[in-house]
VEXLOKOL-439771 format. One line per field, with one value per residue (C-alpha): residue in one letter; z, x, y. Coordinates in steps of 0.02 Angstrom, whole numbers. Layout:
BEGIN
resn <- (a, ...) .
c3 <- (Z, ...) .
c1 <- (X, ...) .
c2 <- (Y, ...) .
This chain:
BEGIN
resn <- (x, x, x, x, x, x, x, x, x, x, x, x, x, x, x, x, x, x, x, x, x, x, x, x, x, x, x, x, x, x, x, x, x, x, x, x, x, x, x, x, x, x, x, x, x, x, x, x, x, x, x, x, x, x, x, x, x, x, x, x, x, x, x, x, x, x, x, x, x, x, x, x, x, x, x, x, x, x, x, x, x, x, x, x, x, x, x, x, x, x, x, x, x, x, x, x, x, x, x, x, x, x, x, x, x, x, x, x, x, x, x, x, x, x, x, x, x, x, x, x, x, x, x, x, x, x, x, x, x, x, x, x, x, x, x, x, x, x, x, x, x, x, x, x, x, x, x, x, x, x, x, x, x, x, x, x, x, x, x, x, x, x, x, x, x, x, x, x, x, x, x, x, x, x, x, x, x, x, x, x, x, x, x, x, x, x, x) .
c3 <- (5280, 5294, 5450, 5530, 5444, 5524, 5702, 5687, 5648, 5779, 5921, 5866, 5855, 6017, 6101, 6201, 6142, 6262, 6393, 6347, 6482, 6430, 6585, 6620, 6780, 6795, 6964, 6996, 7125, 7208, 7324, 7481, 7593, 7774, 7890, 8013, 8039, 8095, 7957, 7823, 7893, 7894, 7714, 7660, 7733, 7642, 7480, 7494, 7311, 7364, 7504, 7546, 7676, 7836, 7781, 7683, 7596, 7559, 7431, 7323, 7157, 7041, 6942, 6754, 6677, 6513, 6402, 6217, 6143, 5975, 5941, 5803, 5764, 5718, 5693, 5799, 5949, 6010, 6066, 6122, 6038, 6026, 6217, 6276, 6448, 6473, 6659, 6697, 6864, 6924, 7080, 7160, 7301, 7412, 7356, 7465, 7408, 7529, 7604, 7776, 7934, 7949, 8072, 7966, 7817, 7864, 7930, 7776, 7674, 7803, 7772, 7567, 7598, 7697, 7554, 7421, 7489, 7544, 7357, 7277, 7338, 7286, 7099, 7134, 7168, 7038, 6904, 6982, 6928, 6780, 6726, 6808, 6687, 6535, 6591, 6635, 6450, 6372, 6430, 6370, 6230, 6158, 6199, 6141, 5996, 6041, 6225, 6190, 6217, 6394, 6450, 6426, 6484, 6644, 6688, 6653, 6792, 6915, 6914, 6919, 7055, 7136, 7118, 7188, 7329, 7370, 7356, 7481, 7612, 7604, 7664, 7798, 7847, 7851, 7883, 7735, 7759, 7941, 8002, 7865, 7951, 7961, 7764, 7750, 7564, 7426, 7495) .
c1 <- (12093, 12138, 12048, 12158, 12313, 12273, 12250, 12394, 12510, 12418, 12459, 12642, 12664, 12586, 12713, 12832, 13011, 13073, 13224, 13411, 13508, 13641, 13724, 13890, 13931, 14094, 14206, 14392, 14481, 14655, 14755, 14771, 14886, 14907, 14891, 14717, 14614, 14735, 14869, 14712, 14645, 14835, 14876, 14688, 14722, 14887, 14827, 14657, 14636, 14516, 14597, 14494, 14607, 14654, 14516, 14534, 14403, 14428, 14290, 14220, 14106, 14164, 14034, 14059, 13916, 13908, 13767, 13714, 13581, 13511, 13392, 13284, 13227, 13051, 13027, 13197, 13126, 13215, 13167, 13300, 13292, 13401, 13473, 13564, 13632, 13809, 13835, 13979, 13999, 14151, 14157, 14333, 14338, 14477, 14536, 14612, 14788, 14834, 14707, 14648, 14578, 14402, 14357, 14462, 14376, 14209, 14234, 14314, 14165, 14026, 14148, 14150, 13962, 13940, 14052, 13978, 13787, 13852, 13941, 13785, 13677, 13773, 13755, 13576, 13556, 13696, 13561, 13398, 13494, 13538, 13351, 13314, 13467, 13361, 13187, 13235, 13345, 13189, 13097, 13176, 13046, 13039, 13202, 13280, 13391, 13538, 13562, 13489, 13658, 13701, 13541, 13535, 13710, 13658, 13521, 13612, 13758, 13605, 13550, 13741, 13781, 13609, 13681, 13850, 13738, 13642, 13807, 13886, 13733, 13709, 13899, 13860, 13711, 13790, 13968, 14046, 13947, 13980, 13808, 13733, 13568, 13549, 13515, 13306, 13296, 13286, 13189) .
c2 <- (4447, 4626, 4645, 4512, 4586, 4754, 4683, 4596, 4735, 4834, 4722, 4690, 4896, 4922, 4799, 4896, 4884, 4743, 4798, 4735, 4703, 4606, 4531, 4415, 4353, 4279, 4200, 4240, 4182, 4245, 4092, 4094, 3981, 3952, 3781, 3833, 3948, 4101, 4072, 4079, 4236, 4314, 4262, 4326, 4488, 4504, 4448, 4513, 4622, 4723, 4865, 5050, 5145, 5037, 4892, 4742, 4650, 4448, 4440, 4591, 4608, 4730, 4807, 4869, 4948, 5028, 5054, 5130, 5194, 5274, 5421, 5468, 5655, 5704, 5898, 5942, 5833, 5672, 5503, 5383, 5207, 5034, 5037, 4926, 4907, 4788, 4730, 4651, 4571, 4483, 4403, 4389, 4242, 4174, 4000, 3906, 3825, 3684, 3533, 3575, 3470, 3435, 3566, 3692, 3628, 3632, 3817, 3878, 3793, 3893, 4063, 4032, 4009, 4187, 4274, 4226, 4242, 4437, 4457, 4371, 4525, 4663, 4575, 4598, 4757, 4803, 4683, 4787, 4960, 4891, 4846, 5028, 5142, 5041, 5092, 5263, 5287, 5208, 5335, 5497, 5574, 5739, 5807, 5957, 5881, 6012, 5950, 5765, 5697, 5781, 5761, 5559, 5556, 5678, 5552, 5392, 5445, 5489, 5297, 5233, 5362, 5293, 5106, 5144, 5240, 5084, 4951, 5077, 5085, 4866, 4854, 5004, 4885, 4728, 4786, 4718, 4548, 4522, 4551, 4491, 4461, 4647, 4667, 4645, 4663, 4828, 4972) .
């Protein structure tokens, strides 16, 4: 009996502490109004929430990511313990107000289809950098107690900077989503 005991409570404390990404993905949708095709694209532009300089953006995915953590001392050395890693992603759409035509219709449902697939992928990647600030936090042994704190917060900005990197180069390769076909996957 104590041989199975033993083996027991060596497998379970041999486990790896399992990753906690906590994630929420949520819609939002602004209105947009207009009779065809050219009156939609007008009003999108004019309501569109998302503006950088000259450029407007009809669908976007803001990213929130936050995360915490705990560390335990042995000997005035430092492991980090208990992270967890929050993403927030909030996808903001164009909704269309007013009933259109069929051809209208069936062109707004192909555009919907293109914004979403483009806004779909930057959740991705935001979700793969979110598993990655985890795995790299989880990692931080032995530190220096005194500079424990900047040094976990020095490498946790590295992999959001390094997110906010890779979002920026997908819409340089794609062009915000209108050549789509140009993304080929993470590298």
């Amino acid at each position: 009996m104590k041989l199975i005991y033993t083996i027991i409570t060596t497998l379970f404390l041999s486990v790896p502490a399992w990753a906690e990404v906590i994630i929420i993905e949520q819609d939002d949708f602004y209105s947009v109004n207009g009779v065809g095709k050219r009156e939609i694209l007008q009003d999108m532009e004019r309501r569109a929430p998302y503006k950088k300089g000259n450029d407007t953006y009809p669908a976007y995915t803001q990213t929130d990511i936050k995360y915490n953590y705990s560390w335990e001392n042995r000997a005035g050395r430092c492991n980090v313990t208990d992270v967890k890693v929050y993403l927030t992603l909030t996808y903001v759409y164009p909704k269309l107000v007013r009933l259109q035509s069929g051809s209208v219709k069936w062109w707004w449902k192909d555009t919907m289809k293109k914004y979403v697939t483009h806004e779909k992928i930057h959740g991705n990647i935001s979700k793969r950098w979110a598993h990655e600030l985890d795995r790299e936090l989880r990692a931080l042994k032995d530190l220096n107690c005194g500079t424990a704190k900047q040094t976990i917060t020095t490498r946790a900005q590295y992999i959001i900077r390094q997110m906010r990197e890779k979002q920026e180069e997908y819409d340089r390769v794609t062009k915000h989503g209108r050549l789509q076909h140009k993304y080929r996957g993470p590298q």
